[in-house]
N, C-alpha and C positions, 0 to 999 in steps of 0.2 A: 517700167516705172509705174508704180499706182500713187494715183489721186490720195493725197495723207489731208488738206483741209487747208485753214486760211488763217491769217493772223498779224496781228496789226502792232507794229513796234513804234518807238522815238530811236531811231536811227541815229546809231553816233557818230558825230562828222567832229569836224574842226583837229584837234594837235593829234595827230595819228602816225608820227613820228616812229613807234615803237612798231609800230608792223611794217616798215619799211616805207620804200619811197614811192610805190605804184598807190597804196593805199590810202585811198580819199572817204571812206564812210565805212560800217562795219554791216554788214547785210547778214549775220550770222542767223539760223536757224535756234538758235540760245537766247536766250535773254539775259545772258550774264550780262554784255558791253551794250548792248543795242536794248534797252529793256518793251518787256510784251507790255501792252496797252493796259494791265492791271495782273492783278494773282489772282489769273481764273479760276484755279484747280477748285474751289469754294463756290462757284458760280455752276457746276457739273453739266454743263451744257454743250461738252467736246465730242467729238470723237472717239472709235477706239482706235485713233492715231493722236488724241491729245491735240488735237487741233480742231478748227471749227468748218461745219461742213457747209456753209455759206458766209458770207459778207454781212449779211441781215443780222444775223444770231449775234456776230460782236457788234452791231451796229444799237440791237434791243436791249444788250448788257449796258451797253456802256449807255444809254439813256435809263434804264432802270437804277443805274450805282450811281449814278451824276459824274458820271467821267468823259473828258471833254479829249474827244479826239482829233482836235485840230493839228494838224501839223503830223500827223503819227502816218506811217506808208503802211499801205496793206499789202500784203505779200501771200501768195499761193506757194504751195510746197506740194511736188510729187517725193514718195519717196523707193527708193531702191528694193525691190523684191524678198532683197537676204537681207541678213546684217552678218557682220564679220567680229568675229571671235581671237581678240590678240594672242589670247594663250595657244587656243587649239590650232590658228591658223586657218580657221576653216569658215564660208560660208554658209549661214543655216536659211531656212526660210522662215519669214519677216510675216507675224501674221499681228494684226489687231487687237487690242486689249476685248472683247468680247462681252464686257462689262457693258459699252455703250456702241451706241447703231453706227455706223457708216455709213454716209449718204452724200458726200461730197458733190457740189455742184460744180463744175467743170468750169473757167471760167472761156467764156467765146472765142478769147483773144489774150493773149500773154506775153511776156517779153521776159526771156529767160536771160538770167543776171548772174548765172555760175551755179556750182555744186561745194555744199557743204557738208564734210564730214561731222557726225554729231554723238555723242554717249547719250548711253542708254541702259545703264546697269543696272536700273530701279526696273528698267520697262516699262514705265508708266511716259512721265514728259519728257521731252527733250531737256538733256544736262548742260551738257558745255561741248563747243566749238572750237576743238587746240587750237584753230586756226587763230581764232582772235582771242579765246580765252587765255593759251598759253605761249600766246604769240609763235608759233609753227608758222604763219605766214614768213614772218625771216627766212627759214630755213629751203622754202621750195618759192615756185612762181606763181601768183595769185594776182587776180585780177583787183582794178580800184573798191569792188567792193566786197575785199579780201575772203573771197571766192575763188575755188578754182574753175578754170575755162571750161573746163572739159568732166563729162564723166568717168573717162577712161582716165584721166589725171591724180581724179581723188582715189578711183579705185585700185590705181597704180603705189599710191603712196601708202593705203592701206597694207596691202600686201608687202611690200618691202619695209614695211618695221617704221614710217614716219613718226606715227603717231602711239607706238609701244610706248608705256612710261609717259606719257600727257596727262591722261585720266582715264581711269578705268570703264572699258568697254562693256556690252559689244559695242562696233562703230555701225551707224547707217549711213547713207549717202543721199542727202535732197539735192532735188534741182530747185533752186531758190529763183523765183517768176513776181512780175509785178503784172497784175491783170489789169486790162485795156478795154476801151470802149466798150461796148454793151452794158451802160449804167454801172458800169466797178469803176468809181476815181480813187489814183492814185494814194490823195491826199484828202481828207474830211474838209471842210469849211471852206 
């Protein structure tokens, strides 16, 4: 797995009936159900994973734009080396938009929370998450925050055709992590 960068959502909890009954909040790597902390893409201060390579950097945004991040979780993502390819079947390797630096700051301490599969057909940011977007969580077993357990889980369902026909690929696979002590909290305010 490589370090992909950091990002801070309003995590949707409450009537989540529609993804089944394990399912208590949406931890998806998308911003479709759980939306990001604002529409950075206009801020260009990401990565070439489209992500932020410190805690700080959304920390400077979101006081520069007056956006108030109480209550919103910050979340680290590694992500999986390939991305997989629905048509051809095949694994390619996963490299960084080249456009902007990678420089990811590793957090000390993490608490991994599941793997999400994610599209990518722009290759620029993360699209949608069948899991929560097209509700695929019904279909396979996922954990409360409609994540799956394992890596070999998500990478299992890729290959067997889950997520064929959801939304158009490639797929990549994060490991979705909330970072822990060493000055990274949880939660803003």
């Amino acid at each position: 797995m490589i370090p992909a960068g950091y990002m801070r959502k309003r995590v949707a909890t409450g009537n989540l009936d529609f993804y089944g009954p394990a399912v208590k909040e949406i931890y998806s790597v998308s911003g479709c159900i759980s939306e990001d902390f604002a529409d950075y893409v206009e801020f260009c201060r990401y990565n070439g994973y489209w992500f932020f390579d410190a805690p700080r950097i959304i920390e400077e945004l979101a006081e520069e734009h007056h956006i108030d991040l109480f209550a919103m979780t910050l979340f680290y993502y590694d992500v999986y080396e390939e991305e997989f390819d629905e048509h051809s079947r095949r694994w390619t390797p996963l490299v960084p938009d080249e456009a902007f630096s990678t420089n990811v700051v590793v957090p000390r301490e993490k608490k991994i929370k599941g793997f999400d599969v994610v599209t990518f057909s722009v290759k620029t940011m993360p699209e949608c998450s069948p899991l929560s977007c097209n509700g695929l969580a019904k279909e396979v077993s996922v954990n409360k925050h409609c994540l799956f357990n394992t890596f070999e889980e998500a990478k299992h369902a890729l290959e067997k055709g889950l997520f064929d026909n959801s939304e158009p690929g490639p797929f990549r696979i994060f490991a979705v992590y909330v970072p822990c002590a060493g000055g990274v909290n949880l939660v803003s305010g």
